[in-house]
Steps between C-alpha positions, in 0.01 A plus 500: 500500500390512143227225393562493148358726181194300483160691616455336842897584544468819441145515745738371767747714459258782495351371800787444670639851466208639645436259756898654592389811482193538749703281745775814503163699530372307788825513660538939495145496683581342785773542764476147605457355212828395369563268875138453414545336156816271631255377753225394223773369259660257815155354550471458130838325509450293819141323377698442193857372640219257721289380228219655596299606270226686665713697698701635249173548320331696799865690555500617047139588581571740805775662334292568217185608732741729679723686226131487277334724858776747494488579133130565526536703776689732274 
């Protein structure tokens, strides 16, 4: 998804490639993690799909927490 040729477009597209990029990273570190990921996205999409807020904001943060733990790990 392209944002646009202005600076904060092309930040976000920036961004956005890497943010694609360590999730493919994440992914080839774990065996689980793929089934794994599904899982953290549905939760994302259920709190959403309910309206609540908070849960989809505690599901975005686990993700995050998780796939951020198994890229430091290395």
């Amino acid at each position: 998804m392209a944002a646009g040729n202005s600076v904060l477009g092309r930040l976000y597209d920036s961004l956005c490639a890497r943010h694609v990029l360590l999730g493919v990273v994440a992914l080839q570190r774990s065996a689980t993690r793929r089934q794994d990921v599904l899982s953290e996205h549905q939760a994302i999409v259920d709190g959403l799909a309910s309206g609540d807020a908070a849960a989809a904001e505690a599901a975005i943060l686990r993700h995050l927490d998780t796939t951020g733990s198994i890229l430091m790990k290395g």
